[in-house]
N, C-alpha and C positions, 0 to 999 in steps of 0.2 A: 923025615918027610915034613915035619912039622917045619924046622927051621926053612924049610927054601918056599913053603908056603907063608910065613911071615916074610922072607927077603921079595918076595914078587907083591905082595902087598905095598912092601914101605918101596921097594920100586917103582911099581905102579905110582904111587902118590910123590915119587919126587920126577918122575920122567914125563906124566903126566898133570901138573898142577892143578887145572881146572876140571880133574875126575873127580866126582862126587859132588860139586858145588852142582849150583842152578844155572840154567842156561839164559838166566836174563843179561840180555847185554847191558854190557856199561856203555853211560855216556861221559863222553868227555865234556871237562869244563868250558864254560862257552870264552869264546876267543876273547882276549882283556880287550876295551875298547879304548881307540887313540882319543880320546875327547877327557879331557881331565878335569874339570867339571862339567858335572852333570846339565844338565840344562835348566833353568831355573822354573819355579813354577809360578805362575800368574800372580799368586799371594805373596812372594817370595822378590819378584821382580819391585812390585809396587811401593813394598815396602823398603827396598833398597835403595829405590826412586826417592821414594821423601823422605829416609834419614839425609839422602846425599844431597836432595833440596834443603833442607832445616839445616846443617850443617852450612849450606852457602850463606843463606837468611841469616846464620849468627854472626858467620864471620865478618860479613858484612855491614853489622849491626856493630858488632864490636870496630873493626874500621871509622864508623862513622864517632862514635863515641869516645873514640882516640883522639880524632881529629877534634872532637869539639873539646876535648880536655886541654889539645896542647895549645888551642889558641886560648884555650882561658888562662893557661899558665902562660904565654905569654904576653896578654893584656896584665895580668898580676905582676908579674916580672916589672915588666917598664911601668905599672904604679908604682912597686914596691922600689924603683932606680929614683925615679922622679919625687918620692918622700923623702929617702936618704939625701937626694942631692940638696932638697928643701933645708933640713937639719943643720943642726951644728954639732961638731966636735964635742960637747957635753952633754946636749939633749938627744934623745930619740925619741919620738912619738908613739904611743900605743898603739898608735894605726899603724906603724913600721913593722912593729914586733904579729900583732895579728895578721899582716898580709903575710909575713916571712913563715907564719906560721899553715898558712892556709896552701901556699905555693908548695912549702914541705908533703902536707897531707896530697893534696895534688898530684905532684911530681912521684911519690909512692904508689898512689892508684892508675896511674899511665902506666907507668913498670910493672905493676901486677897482671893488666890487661895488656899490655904487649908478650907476656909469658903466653898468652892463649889458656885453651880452659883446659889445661892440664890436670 
C-alpha cells in the first residue's frame, strides 16, 4: 500500500505541475519595443547639441587656420624663389637658408592640422 501511495504522489506532481505552488499568476515580459534608441532626455539632448556645435566651431577654426598657413607658405615660397633667383652659383644668403627653413616648419604644421585632431 505504501508504494502506490508514493506512485500517486510523484504522479500527482508530474501530471499536475503547478500542484502545490502558489496561485499567483505570472506575468509575462513586456512586449520588446520597435524603437532602438531610447528617447533622449532634455540634459542628454542639449549636450549632444553643443558637443556637435563645438565640434563645427573647431573645424572651422581649424579650416580657417589652414588657409591662413597655406597662403603664408606661399607668400614664403615666391620670397624664398625670388632670393635664390637673386643669388649666384657660390653665394646664398642667410635670408635664403632661414626662409627655406621657416616654409619647412610651416609646411609640417599644415600636414599636422590637415590630419584633424586625431
Amino acid at each position: 500500500m505504501r508504494s502506490s501511495f508514493v506512485w500517486t504522489v510523484v504522479l500527482c506532481v508530474f501530471a499536475f505541475p503547478s500542484f502545490g505552488q502558489s496561485s499567483v499568476p505570472r506575468q509575462s515580459p513586456p512586449p520588446p519595443t520597435t524603437d532602438i534608441n531610447p528617447p533622449m532626455a532634455d540634459g542628454d539632448e542639449a549636450r549632444s547639441r553643443l558637443t556637435s556645435e563645438m565640434a563645427k566651431k573647431a573645424a572651422k577654426e581649424r579650416v580657417a587656420a589652414l588657409k591662413h598657413d597655406t597662403d603664408k607658405l606661399l607668400k614664403l615660397s615666391v620670397e624664398l624663389k625670388q632670393s635664390v633667383d637673386k643669388s649666384d652659383e657660390n653665394v646664398l644668403s642667410l635670408d635664403v637658408i632661414k626662409k627655406a627653413e621657416e616654409i619647412e616648419k610651416l609646411a609640417r604644421s599644415v600636414k599636422e592640422k590637415m590630419k584633424g585632431p586625431n
